[in-house]
N, C-alpha and C positions, 0 to 999 in steps of 0.2 A: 289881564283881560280875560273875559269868560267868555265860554262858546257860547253858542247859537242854542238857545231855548227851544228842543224838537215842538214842532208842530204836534199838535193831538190827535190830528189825523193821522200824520206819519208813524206814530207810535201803536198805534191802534192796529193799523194794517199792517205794522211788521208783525203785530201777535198773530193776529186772523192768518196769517199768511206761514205761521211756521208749520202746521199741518192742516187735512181736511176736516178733520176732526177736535173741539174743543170739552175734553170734557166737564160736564156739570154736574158736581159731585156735593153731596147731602152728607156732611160728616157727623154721626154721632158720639165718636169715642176719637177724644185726640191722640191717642194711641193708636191710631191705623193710619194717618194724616202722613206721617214718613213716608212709611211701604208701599201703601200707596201709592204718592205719589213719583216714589223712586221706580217703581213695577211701571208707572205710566210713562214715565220719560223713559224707564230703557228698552219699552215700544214705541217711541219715536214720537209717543202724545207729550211736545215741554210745556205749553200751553195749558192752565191747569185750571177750571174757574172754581171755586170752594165756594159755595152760597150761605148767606147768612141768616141760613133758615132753623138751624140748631143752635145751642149754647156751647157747642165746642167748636161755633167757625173760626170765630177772631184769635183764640188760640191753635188752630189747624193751620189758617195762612201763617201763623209767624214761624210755628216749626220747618213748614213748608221751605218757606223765603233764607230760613237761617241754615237748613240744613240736606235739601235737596241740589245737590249740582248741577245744572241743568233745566231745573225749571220754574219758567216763566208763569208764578203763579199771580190768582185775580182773585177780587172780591166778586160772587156774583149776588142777584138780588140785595144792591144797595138801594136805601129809600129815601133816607135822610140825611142831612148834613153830617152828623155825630157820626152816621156811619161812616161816610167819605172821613173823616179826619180818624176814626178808629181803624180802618181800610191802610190808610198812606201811614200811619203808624208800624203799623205789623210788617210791612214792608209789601205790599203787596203792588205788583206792576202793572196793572188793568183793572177796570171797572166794568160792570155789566147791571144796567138797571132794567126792570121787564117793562117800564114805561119813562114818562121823562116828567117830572113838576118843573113849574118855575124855580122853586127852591131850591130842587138837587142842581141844577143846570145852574144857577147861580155861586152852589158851595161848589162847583167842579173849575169855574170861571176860571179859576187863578192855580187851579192844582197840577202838579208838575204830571201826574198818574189819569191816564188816557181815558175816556169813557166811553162805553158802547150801548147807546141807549136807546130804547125798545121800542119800536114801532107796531102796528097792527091795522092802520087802515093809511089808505093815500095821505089824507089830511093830517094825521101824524107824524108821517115819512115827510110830506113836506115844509111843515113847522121845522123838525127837525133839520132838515138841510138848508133852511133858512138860517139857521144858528148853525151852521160849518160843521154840522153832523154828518158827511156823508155816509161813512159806515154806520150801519143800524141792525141791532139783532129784532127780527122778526118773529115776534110773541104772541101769544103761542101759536105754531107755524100750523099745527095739524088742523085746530079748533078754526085759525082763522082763515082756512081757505087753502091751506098747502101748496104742492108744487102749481097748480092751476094759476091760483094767485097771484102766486109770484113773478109768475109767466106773466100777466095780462100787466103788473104794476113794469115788466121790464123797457118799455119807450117812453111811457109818457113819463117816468122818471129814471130817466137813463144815466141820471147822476148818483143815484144811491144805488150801495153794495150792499146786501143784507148776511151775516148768520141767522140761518134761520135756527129755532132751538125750540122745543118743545110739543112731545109726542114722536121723535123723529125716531126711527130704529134701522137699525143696521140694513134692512131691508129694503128701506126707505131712502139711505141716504144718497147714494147715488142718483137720484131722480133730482133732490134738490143740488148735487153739486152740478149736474148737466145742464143747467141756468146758468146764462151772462151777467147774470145782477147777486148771483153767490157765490161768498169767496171761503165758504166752510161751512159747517154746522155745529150745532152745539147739540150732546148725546151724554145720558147716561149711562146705557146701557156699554159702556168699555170698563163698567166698574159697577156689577150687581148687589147690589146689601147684601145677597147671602154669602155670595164668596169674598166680600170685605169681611163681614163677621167672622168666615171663614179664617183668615188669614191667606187665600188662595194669589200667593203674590203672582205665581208663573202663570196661573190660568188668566188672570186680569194683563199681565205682561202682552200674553199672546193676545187677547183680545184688543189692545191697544194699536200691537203691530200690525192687525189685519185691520184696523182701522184705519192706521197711518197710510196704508197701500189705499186706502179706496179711492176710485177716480170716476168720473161720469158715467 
């Protein structure tokens, strides 16, 4: 007998839920994809999203997946089907698209690996929780209205949970975890290009763990 096939919802919200903080990390050299990510989990970020916006993502998650203890890495900016099957190959535990096609929602239908997909006005958030979206990463959070926003979308859709991600800073982040409708956010800034090129593992560490403390 086989167990019980988790819900994609349930999968989704254990990620979102291991810190306040997800970050969303641009890798150019798959040589920094370890340390990295090892510096982020041992600040308490295991939740790792790698976007597939360079030629060293798809081999960044699989180092990631094979050789990081502790964390819980994801594909982010997926688009297309070939992604999602190159994505749940490398081993990667979560999905994050900045919007949602029929397509991709159709190649995720049957995929064992969670999605978090992108909303940006009411009418998107609610297509999406029409199709058992309720978790939705709110894209891009700054451009499209920020904490106000998300404030005003928090009753008349009191069923969807957002990350919100994009333009958010450390400054910032607190304002969107103080919303009832956000259960984290997505940030680069726990992991700068210059102190990645650096190798600056402890400086990125530290920045992780004062990200993992943040609360409303």
């Amino acid at each position: 007998m086989t167990g019980r096939r988790e819900d994609p919802q349930e999968g989704i919200a254990k990620v979102l839920k291991l810190a306040p903080v997800v970050p969303v990390l641009v890798i150019e050299e798959v040589a920094t994809a370890v340390p990295l990510a090892r510096a982020l989990v041992a600040g308490g970020l295991r939740a790792i999203e790698v976007t597939f916006r360079t030629k060293a993502a798809l081999e960044s998650i699989r180092a990631i997946a094979a050789e990081v203890e502790g964390a819980v890495v994801g594909a982010g900016t997926v688009l297309t089907a070939a992604q999602v099957d190159q994505a749940v190959e490398a081993g990667c535990r979560f999905m994050v698209s900045p919007g949602a096609s029929r397509d991709l929602l159709a190649a995720l239908r049957d995929c064992p690996v969670p999605l978090l997909p992108g909303a940006a006005t009411a009418s998107e958030a609610m297509t999406l929780l029409e199709q058992g979206y309720a978790y939705q990463k709110f894209f891009p959070a700054e451009p499209a209205g920020g904490v106000a926003y998300l404030k005003a979308l928090s009753q008349p859709l009191a069923g969807v949970v957002f990350c919100p991600t994009g333009g958010i800073s450390r400054d910032s982040a607190g304002r969107y975890l103080a919303l009832d409708n956000v259960v984290c956010v997505g940030g680069s800034w726990v992991a700068p290009a210059d102190k990645v090129a650096a190798g600056a593992w402890r400086d990125i560490e530290a920045l992780a763990r004062d990200a993992a403390g943040l609360t409303a």
